[in-house]
N, C-alpha and C positions, 0 to 999 in steps of 0.2 A: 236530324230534323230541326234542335233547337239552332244549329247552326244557320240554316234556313228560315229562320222567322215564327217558327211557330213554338208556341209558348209549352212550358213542361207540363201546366194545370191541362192540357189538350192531348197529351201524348199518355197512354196505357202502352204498358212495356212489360209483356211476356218471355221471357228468356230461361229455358232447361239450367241455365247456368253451371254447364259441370265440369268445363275446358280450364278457368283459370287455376281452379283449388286443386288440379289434375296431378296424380304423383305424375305422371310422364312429361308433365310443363317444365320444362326450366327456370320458368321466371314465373317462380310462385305469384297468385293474387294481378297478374298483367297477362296482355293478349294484346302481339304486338301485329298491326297488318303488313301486306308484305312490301317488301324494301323495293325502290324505282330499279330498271333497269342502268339509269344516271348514276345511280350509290346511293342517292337519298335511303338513309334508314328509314326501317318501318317506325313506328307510335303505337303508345301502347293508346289503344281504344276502349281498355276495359273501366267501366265505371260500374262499380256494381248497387251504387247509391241511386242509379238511374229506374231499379227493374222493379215493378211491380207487384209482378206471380215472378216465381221461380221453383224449382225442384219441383217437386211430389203437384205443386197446387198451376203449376200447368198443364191443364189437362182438359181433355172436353166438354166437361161442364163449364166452366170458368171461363173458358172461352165462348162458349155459349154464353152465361151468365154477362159477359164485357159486352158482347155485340147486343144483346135484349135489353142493358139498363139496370140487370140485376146486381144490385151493389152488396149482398150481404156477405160475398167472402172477400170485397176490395172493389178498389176501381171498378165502374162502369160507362158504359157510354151515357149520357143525356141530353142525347138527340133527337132531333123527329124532321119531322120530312121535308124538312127547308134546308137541314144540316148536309153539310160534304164530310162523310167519312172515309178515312185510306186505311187499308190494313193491307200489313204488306208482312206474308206468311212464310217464313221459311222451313223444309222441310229436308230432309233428302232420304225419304219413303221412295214410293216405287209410282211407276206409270197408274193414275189415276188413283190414288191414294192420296188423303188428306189424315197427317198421322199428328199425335201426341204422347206424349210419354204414358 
């Protein structure tokens, strides 16, 4: 997204975080995407200076607490009704399930 234009003070960044530190990763502390069919190697995409909640403190409330404005356990939105907000939620729960750790 910052590569996109849009500044880091605008972006809240929820991430489970539990891939890179992973005993099964190869490449401790990196998370590389996948390589072109060309040969281009993958990159590693992992920043972990970027994430806001991570572990334990992503979870329903907090997610709640970001989209209401509620700032008391970090980031929140402080929007109102002129503002355009994107959240863009990944999961991989089940057919109509909206899940958190």
């Amino acid at each position: 997204m910052m590569e996109n234009g849009i500044a880091r003070e605008n972006i809240i960044h929820l991430a489970y975080d539990d891939v890179a530190d992973n005993y099964r990763n190869p490449f401790k502390g990196q998370l590389f995407n996948k390589p072109t069919a060309a040969g281009t190697p993958g990159v590693n995409v992992y920043d972990s200076t970027e994430i806001d909640y991570s572990g334990k403190d992503v979870n329903k409330q907090n997610f709640f607490n970001v989209l209401l404005g509620d700032d008391s356990n970090g980031p929140a939105l402080k929007s109102d009704e002129n503002s355009k907000v994107f959240v863009y939620f990944v999961d991989h729960g089940g057919a109509g399930l909206i899940c958190t750790p």
